[in-house]
MISE-204044 format. One record per residue: x, y, z of N, C-alpha, C in turn; residue in one letter. Coordinates in steps of 0.001 Angstrom, whole numbers, plus 500000, padded with zeros to 6 digits. Layout:
N
XYZXYZXYZA/...
//
This chain:
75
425576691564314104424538692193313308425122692604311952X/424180692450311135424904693365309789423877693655309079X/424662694460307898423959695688307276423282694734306092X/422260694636305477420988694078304451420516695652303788X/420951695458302465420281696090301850419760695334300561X/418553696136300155417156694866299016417405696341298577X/416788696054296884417267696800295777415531696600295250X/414402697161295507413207696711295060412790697713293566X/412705696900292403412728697836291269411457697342290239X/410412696554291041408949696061290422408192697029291493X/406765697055290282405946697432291115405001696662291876X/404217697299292688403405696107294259403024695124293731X/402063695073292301401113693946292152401286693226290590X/402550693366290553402811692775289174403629691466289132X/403626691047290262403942689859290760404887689469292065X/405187688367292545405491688497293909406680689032294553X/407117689934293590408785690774294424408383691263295448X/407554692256295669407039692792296759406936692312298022X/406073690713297777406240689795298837407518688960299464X/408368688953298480409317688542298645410529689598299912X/410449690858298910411293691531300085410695692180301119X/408985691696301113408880691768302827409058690922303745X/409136689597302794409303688571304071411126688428304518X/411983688905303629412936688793303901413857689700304708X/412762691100304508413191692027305478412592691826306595X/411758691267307116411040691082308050411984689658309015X/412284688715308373412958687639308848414226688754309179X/414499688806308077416094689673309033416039691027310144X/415230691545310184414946692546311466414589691629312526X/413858690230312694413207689531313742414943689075313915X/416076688463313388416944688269313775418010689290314112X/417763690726314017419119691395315125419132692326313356X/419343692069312834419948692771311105419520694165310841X/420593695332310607419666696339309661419541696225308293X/418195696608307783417956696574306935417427697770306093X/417870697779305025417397698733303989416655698608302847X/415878699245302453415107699162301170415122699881300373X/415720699926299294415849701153298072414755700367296865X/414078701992296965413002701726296017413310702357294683X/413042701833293435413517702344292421412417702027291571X/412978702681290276411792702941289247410305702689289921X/409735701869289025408426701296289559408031701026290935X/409121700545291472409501699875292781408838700960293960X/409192701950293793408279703141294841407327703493294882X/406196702591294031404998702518294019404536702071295129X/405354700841295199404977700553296951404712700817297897X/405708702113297793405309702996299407404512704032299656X/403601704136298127402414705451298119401365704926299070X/400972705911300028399605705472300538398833705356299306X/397294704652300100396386704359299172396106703241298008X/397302702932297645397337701925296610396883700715296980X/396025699870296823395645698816296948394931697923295566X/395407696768295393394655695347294448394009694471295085X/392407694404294699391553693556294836392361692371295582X/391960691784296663392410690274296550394016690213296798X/394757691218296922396581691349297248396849691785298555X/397656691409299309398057691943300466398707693325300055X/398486694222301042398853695093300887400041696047301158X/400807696290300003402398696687300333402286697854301387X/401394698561301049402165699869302397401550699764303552X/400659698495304131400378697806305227401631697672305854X/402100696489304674403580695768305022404660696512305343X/404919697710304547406244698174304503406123699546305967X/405169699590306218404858700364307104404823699709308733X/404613698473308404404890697573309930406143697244310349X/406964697250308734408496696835308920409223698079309263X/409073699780308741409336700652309696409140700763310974X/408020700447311125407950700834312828409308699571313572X/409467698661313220410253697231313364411378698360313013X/412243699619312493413254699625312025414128699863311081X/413287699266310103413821699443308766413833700763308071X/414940700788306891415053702238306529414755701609305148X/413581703020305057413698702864303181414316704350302387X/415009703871301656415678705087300423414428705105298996X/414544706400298647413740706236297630414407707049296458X/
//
């Protein structure tokens, strides 16, 4: 097992970072991995309830399924 840490420093809907380090935290928790998420500047927009874009999947859906899975986020 080993340690994954993602450095997320965009915000949810300004293009696909967001999606990106959920699918990659998500692939690596389904394989054995801890993982971390440090949210920075903009980047901790992500994890406010409530926030949602027309038509976007929704980050604190996501990042909230990958906690229960495990994952630690820093903010």
């Amino acid at each position: 097992m080993k340690q994954i840490t993602i450095l997320l420093a965009s915000s949810p809907y300004s293009g696909q970072d967001v999606d990106t380090v959920l699918g990659i935290a998500n692939a690596a928790v389904e394989k054995g991995h801890s993982v971390t998420v440090v949210g920075s500047g903009d980047g901790t927009y992500g994890f406010l309830k409530g926030q949602r874009a027309s038509g976007a999947p929704s980050a604190e859906n996501g990042f909230a399924e990958l906690i229960e899975k495990g994952i630690r986020v820093d903010l």
